[in-house]
PAROTI-761710 format. One record per residue (C-alpha): residue in one letter; x, y, z. Coordinates in Angstrom, 1 decimal. Example, Ala and Ser with C-alpha at 12.3 -4.5 7.8 and 13.67 -1.06 7.14 Angstrom:
! residues 2
code_x_y_z
A_12.3_-4.5_7.8
S_13.7_-1.1_7.1
END
This chain:
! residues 456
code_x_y_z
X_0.0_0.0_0.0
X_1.2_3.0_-1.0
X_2.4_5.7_1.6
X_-0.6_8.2_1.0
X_-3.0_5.8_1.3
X_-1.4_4.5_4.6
X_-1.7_8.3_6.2
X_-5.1_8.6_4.9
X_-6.1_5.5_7.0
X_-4.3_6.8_10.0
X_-5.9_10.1_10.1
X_-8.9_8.7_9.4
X_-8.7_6.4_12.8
X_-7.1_9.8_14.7
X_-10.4_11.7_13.6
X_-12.6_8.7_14.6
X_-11.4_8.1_18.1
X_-11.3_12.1_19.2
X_-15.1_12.1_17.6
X_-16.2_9.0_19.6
X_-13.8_9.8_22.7
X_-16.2_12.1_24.0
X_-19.3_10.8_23.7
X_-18.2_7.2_25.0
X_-17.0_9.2_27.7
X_-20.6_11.0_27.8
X_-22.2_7.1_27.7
X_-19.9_5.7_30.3
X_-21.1_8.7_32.6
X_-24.5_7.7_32.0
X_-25.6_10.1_28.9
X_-27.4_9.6_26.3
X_-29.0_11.5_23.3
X_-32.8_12.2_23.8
X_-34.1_12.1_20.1
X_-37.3_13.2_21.3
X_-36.4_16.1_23.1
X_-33.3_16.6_21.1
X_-30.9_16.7_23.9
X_-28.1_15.1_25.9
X_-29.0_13.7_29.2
X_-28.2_12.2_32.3
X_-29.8_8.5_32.3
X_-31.3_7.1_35.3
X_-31.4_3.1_36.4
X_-35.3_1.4_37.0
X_-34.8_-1.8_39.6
X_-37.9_-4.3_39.7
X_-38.6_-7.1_41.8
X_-41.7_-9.7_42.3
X_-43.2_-12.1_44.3
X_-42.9_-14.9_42.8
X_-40.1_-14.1_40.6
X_-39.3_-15.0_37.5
X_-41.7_-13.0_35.6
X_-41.4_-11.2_32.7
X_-41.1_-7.2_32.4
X_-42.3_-5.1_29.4
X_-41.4_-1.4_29.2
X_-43.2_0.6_27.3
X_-45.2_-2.8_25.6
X_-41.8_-4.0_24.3
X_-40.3_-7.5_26.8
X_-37.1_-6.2_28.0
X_-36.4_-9.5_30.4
X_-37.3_-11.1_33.7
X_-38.0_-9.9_37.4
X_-35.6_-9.4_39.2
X_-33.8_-6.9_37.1
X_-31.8_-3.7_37.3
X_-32.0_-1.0_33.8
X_-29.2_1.2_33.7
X_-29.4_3.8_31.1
X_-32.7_5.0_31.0
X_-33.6_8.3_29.5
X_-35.7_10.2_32.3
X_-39.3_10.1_31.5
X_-42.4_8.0_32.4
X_-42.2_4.2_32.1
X_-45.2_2.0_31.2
X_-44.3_-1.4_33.0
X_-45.6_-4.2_32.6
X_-45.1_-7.5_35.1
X_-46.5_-10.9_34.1
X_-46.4_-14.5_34.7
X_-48.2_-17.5_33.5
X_-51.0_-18.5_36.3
X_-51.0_-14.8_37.6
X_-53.0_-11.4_37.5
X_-50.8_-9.0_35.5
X_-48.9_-6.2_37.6
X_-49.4_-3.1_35.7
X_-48.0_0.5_36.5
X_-46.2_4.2_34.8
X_-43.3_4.6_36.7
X_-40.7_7.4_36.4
X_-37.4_7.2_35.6
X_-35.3_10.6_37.1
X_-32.4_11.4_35.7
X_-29.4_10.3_38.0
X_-31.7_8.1_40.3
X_-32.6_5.1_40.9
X_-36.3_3.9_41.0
X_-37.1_1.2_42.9
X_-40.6_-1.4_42.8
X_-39.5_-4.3_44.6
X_-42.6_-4.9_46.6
X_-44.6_-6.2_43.3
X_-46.9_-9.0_44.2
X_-48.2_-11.2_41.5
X_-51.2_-12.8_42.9
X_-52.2_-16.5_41.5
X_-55.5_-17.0_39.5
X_-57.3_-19.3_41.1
X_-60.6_-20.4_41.9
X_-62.1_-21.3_45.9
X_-61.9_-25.0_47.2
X_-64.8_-26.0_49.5
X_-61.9_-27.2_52.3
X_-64.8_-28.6_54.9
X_-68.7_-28.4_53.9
X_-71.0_-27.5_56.5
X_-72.8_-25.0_57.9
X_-70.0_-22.7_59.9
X_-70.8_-20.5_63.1
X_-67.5_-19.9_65.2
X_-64.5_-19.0_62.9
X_-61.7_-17.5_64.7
X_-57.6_-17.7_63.9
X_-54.6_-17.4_66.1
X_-52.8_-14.0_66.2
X_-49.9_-16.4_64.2
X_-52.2_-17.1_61.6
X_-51.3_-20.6_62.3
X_-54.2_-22.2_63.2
X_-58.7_-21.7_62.8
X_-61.0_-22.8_65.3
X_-64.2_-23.3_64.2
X_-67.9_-24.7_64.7
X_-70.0_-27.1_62.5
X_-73.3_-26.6_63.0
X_-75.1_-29.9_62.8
X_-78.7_-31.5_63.6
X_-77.9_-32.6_66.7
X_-76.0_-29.4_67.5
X_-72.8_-27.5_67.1
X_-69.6_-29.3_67.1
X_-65.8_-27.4_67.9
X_-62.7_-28.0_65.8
X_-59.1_-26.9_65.7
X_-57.6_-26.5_61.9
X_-54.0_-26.6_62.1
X_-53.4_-24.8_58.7
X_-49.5_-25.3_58.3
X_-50.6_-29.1_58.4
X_-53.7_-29.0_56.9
X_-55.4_-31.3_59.6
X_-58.4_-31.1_61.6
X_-59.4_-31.8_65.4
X_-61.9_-32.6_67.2
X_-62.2_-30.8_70.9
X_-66.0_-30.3_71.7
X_-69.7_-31.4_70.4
X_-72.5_-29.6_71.9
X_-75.6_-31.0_72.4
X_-78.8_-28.5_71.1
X_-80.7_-29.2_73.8
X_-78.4_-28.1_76.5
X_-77.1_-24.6_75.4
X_-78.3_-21.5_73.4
X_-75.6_-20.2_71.6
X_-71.8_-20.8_71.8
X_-69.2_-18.1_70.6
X_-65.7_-17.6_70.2
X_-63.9_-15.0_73.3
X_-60.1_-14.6_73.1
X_-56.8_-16.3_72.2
X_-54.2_-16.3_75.2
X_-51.3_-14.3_74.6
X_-49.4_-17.0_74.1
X_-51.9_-18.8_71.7
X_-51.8_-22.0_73.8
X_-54.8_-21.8_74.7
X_-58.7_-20.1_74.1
X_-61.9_-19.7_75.6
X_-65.4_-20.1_74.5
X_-68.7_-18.6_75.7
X_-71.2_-21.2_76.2
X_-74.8_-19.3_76.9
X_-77.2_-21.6_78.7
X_-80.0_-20.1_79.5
X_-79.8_-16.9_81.2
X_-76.2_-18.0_82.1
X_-72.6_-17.7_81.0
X_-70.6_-20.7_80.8
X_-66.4_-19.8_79.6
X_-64.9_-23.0_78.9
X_-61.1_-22.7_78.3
X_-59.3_-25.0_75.6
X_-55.5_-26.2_75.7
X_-54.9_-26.1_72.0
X_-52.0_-28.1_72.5
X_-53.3_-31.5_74.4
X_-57.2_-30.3_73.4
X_-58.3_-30.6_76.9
X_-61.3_-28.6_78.3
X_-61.3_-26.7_81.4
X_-64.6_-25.3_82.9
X_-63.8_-21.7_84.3
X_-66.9_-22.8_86.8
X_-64.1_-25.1_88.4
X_-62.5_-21.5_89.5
X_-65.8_-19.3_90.1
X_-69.1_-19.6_89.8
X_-69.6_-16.2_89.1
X_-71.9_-15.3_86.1
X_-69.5_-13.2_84.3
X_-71.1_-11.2_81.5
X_-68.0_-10.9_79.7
X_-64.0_-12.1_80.3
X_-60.4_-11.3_78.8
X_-57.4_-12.5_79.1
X_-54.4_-10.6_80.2
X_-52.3_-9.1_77.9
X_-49.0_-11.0_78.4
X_-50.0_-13.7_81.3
X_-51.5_-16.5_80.9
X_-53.0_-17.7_84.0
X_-54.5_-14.2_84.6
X_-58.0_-13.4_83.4
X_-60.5_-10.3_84.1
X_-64.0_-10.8_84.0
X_-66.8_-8.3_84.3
X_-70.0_-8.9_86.2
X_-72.9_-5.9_87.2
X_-70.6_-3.1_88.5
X_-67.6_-5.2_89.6
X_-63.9_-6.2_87.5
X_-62.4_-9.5_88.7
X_-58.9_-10.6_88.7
X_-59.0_-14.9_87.9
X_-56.0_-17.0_88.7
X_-56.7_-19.5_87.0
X_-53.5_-21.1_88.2
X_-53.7_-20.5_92.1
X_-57.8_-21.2_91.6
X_-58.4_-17.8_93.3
X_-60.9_-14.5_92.4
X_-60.8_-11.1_93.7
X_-62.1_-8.0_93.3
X_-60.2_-5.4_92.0
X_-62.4_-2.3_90.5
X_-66.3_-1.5_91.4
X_-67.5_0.8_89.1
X_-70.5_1.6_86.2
X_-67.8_-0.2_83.9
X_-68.9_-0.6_80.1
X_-66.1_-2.3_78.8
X_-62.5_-2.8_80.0
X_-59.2_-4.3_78.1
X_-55.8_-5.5_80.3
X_-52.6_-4.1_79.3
X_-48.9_-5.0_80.1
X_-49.5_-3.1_83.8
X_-52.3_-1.3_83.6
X_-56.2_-2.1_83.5
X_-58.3_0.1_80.9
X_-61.9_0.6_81.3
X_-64.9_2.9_80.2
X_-67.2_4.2_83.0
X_-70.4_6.0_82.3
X_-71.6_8.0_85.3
X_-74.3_10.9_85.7
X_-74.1_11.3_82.1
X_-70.3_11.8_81.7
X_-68.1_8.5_79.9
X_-64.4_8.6_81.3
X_-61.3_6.4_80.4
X_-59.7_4.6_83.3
X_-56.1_3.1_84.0
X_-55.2_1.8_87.1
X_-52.7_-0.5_88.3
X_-53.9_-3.8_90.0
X_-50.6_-4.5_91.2
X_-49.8_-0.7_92.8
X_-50.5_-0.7_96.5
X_-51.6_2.9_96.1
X_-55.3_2.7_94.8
X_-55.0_5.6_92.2
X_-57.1_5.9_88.9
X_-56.5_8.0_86.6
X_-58.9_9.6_83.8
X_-59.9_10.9_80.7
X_-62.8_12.1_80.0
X_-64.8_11.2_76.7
X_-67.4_12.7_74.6
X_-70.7_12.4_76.3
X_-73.2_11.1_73.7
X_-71.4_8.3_73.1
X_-70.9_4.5_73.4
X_-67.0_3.9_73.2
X_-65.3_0.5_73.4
X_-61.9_-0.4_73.8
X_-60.1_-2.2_70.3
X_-56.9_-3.9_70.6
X_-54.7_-2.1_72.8
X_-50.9_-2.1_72.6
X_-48.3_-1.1_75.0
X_-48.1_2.6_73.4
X_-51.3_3.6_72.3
X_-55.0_3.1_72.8
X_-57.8_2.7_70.5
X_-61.4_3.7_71.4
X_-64.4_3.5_68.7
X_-68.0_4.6_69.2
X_-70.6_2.8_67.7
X_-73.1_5.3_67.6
X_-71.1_7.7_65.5
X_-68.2_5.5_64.4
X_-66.0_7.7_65.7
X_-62.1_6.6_65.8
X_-59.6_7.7_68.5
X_-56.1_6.9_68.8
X_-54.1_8.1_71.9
X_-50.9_7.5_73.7
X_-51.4_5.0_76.6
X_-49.2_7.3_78.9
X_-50.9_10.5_78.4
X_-53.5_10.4_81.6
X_-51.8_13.5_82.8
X_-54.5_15.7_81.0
X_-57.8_15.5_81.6
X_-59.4_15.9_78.2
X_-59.2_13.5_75.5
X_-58.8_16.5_73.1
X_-55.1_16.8_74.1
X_-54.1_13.6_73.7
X_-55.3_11.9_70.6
X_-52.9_10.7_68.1
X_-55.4_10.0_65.1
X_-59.3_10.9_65.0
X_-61.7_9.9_62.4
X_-64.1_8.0_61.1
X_-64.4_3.9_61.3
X_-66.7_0.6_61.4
X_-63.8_-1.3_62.1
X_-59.7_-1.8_62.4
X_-57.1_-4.3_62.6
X_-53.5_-3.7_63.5
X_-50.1_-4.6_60.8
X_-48.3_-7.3_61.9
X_-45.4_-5.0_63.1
X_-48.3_-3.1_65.5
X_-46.7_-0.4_64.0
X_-49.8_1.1_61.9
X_-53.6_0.5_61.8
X_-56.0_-0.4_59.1
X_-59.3_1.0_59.1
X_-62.2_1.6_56.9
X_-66.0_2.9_56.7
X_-68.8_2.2_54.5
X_-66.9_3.4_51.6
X_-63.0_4.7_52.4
X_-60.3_2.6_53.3
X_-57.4_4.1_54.8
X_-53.9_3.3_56.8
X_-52.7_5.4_59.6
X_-49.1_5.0_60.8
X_-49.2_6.0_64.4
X_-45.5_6.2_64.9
X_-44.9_8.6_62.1
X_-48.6_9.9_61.6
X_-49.2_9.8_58.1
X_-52.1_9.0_57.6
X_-53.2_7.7_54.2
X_-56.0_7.1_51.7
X_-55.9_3.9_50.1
X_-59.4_4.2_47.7
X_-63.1_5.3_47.6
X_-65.8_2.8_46.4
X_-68.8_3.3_45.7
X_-70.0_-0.5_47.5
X_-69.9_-0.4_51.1
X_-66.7_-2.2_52.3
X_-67.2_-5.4_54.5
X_-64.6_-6.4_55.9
X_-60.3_-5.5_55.2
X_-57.1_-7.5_56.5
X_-53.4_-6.7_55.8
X_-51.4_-8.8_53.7
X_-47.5_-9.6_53.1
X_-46.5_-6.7_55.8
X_-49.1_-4.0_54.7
X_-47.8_-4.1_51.3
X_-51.2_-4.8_50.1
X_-54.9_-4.6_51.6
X_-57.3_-8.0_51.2
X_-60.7_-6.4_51.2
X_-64.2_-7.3_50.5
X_-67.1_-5.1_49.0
X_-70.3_-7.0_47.8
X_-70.2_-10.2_46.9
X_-65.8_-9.9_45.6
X_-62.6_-10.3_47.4
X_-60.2_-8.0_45.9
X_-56.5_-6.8_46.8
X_-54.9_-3.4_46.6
X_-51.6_-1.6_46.8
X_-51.1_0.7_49.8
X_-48.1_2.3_48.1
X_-48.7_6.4_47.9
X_-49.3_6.2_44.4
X_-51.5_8.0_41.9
X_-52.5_4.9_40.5
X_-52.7_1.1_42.2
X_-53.5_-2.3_41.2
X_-56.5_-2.9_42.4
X_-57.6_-7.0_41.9
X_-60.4_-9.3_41.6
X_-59.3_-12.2_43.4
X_-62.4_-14.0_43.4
X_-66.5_-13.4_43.6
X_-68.6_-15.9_45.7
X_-72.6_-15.6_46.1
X_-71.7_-15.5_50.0
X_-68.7_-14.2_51.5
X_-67.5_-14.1_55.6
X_-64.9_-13.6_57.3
X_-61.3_-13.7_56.3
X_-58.2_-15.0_57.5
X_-55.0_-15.4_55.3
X_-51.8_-18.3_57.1
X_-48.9_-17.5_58.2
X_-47.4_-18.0_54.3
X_-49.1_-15.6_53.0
X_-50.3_-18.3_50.4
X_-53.7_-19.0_50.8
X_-56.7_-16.9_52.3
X_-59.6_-18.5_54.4
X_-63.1_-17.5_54.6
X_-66.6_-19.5_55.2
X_-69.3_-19.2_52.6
X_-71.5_-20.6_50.5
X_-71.3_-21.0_46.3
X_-74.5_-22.5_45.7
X_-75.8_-24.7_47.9
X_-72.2_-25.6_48.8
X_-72.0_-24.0_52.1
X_-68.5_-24.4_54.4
X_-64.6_-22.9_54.6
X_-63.4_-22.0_51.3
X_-59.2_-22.0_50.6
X_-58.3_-19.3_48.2
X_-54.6_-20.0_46.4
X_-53.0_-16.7_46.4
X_-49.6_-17.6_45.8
END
C-alpha cells in the first residue's frame, strides 16, 4: 500500500477516536441522546422485583427481560411497566425514571389466578384464627348441635375438641386467644347463664372456668401478656381470675362498660351521671389511684386492641375513631391527647403493631401511628365489608359485595386494584402465616363451608 494511502487511513482512525472519545466518555457517565427532546442527558437506572419471581417485564409494551432486574441507562421520562407470569394477574403501572436516580418497585406482588376449594362443607358459626395465623377454630353446625374444631393450617389437619348437644345450650361463641396462643376460651350461653370454657390447644383438653368461680360473668379477657390471669366483668364489679392458684378477687367497682388489660395497667370505660371517662389503674400498685380521661358524652365507646403505646377507642353510635398514647393520663381531656381521629366501622392492627387499618362504609385508609401519616388507600362506591393486611401492609385483602379484591397501599396515583375472586356469600377472612392461601366461610350454591383461596 502506497504511503498516501497509509496516512489517509491513519488520520482517518485519529479523527474517529477524538469524535467518539467524548461521547463514549458521555455514555460511560451515564448520557445519552434524547431524540425526542433533542438533547443530551443524564440517564437514570429502574430496579424491579416480584413475588414470585421469574416473571417477565415489558417497558413501554416492548419484553425487556425477567423480574428481578436492574436497567441502567434510561432516558428520564415515564415508564409503562408491565409484570407478568403464566398463572398470575398481570402487575401493571407508569413509573418514572429521574435522571441520576434510581427507582425502585421491589414490593410487586403477582397474585395466583385461582378459583375457591370448599376445604370442609358444612354450615360454619364460630370461625376464629390465632394471632400467628397458624391455626382456625371453628364450629360445625349440625342437627344434633354444634360441634368445635381446631384447623391446624401449616398441616392442613383437623381436630376434634368439643360437640355440643342443642338441647343443653343457646348459643356458643368464640372469646379470646391467650397471649401466648396456647390456649382459648369459649362462651357457652345456657339459658340466662354464661358458661367460659377454656381450651388447651396443644393436648385439646377442656377446662370449665366454673371449676374457679361460679360467678356469672357477663364478659371475660385474658391478660395481655400472662397466661394464668384473666379479668371478668360482672354488674358493676372487674375481677382478677387466677386461673393457676384457683383464686378471684375483686379489684375495680364501678359503672364499667367495657374494660381491656394491658402489660401493667387495666383500661376501662365508666359512664356515670351522664359523663363516659377512660380509666387506668394499676392492680398491682399498693396505692389505689385511677386516673382519667374524659370522653365525649353522647357516646358509646369500646376499647379495640390495645398495645403497650397507644389506645384505641371507637363509638358505635357515631363511628368515631380515636387513637391516643397510653401514657398520656396526665391531662384530663381526651382533646389533648389523641394521636389520630376519624371516622371507622372497624380496624385491625399490621403485623409489626406499628400502623392500623381501618375503613368505613366506603373509604379505606392506613394510619401510621409512629410517624402519623395517615393515608388514603381508595373510595368505592359498594360499602366495604370487611379488610385485613397482607404480606406486611404491602397490600390490603378487602371485600365489597359479593368480591374479594387486593390493593396496593403504596402512595401512588394509580394502584393495582384486583379481583381475586367473587362468591354468592362471603365471611370472614383469614389469610396463614405463608401468606399463600386466604380462608373464609361461605357458600357458592348450595355448597356452604370454609373455602381456601390460592394466592400464591
Amino acid at each position: 500500500m502506497k504511503l498516501k494511502y497509509q496516512r489517509i487511513i491513519y488520520i482517518t482512525f485519529i479523527l474517529a477516536f477524538i469524535l467518539a472519545t467524548p461521547a463514549i466518555i458521555l455514555y460511560t457517565a451515564g448520557y445519552r441522546y434524547d431524540f425526542q427532546n433533542n438533547r443530551l442527558q443524564k440517564t437514570g437506572v429502574l430496579y424491579l422485583d416480584s413475588e414470585p419471581n421469574g416473571a417477565l417485564i415489558f417497558l413501554n409494551g416492548k419484553f425487556e427481560n425477567k423480574t428481578p432486574m436492574r436497567f441502567t441507562r434510561l432516558l428520564p421520562g415515564d415508564y409503562q411497566v408491565e409484570i407478568e407470569k403464566k398463572g398470575y394477574y398481570t402487575w401493571q403501572k407508569k413509573l418514572e425514571v429521574k435522571s441520576n436516580l434510581t427507582t425502585f418497585s421491589r414490593n410487586i406482588i403477582l397474585f395466583r389466578k385461582s378459583l375457591p376449594i370448599n376445604v370442609i362443607e358444612g354450615q360454619i358459626n364460630i370461625f376464629a384464627d390465632a394471632p400467628a395465623r397458624d391455626k382456625i377454630i371453628f364450629s360445625l353446625i349440625t342437627d344434633a348441635g354444634e360441634e368445635l374444631k381446631l384447623l391446624n393450617l401449616n398441616t392442613d389437619t383437623q381436630f376434634s375438641i368439643q360437640t355440643f348437644d342443642k338441647q343443653s345450650y343457646s348459643t356458643i361463641s368464640f372469646v379470646q386467644w391467650s397471649p401466648d396462643q396456647s390456649q382459648a376460651i369459649i362462651k357457652e350461653i345456657i339459658g340466662d347463664f354464661n358458661r367460659y370454657l377454656i381450651i388447651d390447644i396443644n393436648t385439646l383438653k377442656v377446662r370449665d372456668l366454673l371449676t374457679t368461680s361460679k360467678i356469672n360473668f357477663s364478659s371475660i379477657k385474658w391478660s395481655n401478656s400472662n397466661n394464668g390471669l384473666l379479668y371478668g366483668l360482672r354488674d358493676k364489679i372487674l375481677y382478677e381470675i387466677n386461673i393457676d392458684e384457683n383464686t378471684v378477687k375483686n379489684i375495680v367497682t364501678d359503672n364499667i362498660a367495657d374494660f381491656q388489660a394491658g402489660d401493667t395497667f387495666i383500661y376501662y370505660i365508666t359512664k356515670n351521671d351522664g359523663n363516659q371517662y377512660l380509666n387506668r389503674y394499676n392492680p398491682s400498685s399498693a396505692e389505689a389511684k385511677i386516673d382519667k380521661i374524659k370522653l365525649p358524652t353522647v357516646s358509646d365507646f369500646s376499647l379495640q386492641k390495645t398495645t403497650s403505646n397507644y389506645l384505641v377507642l371507637l363509638d358505635s353510635l357515631s363511628n368515631d375513631l380515636f387513637i391516643i398514647k397510653s401514657d398520656s393520663f396526665g391531662q384530663e381531656n381526651i382533646d389533648q391527647n389523641i394521636v389520630l381521629q376519624d371516622k371507622a366501622k372497624a380496624i385491625s392492627w399490621s403485623p409489626d403493631y406499628k400502623s392500623i387499618l381501618y375503613y368505613t362504609d366506603f373509604e379505606l385508609w392506613t394510619f401510621n401511628v409512629e410517624g402519623g401519616d395517615k393515608n388514603l388507600i381508595n373510595r368505592y362506591s359498594e360499602p366495604i365489608s370487611r379488610a385485613v393486611w397482607y404480606v406486611n401492609g404491602t397490600y390490603i385483602i378487602y371485600q365489597t359485595a359479593n368480591e374479594i379484591r387486593a390493593i396496593e397501599t403504596a402512595k401512588t396515583d394509580t394502584k393495582n386494584d384486583l379481583l381475586l375472586s367473587h362468591l354468592p356469600e362471603i365471611n370472614k377472612m383469614i389469610i396463614d402465616s405463608s401468606n399463600n392461601n386466604l380462608y373464609f366461610y361461605g357458600k357458592a350454591g348450595k355448597q356452604a363451608g370454609i373455602y381456601q383461596l390460592n394466592l400464591q
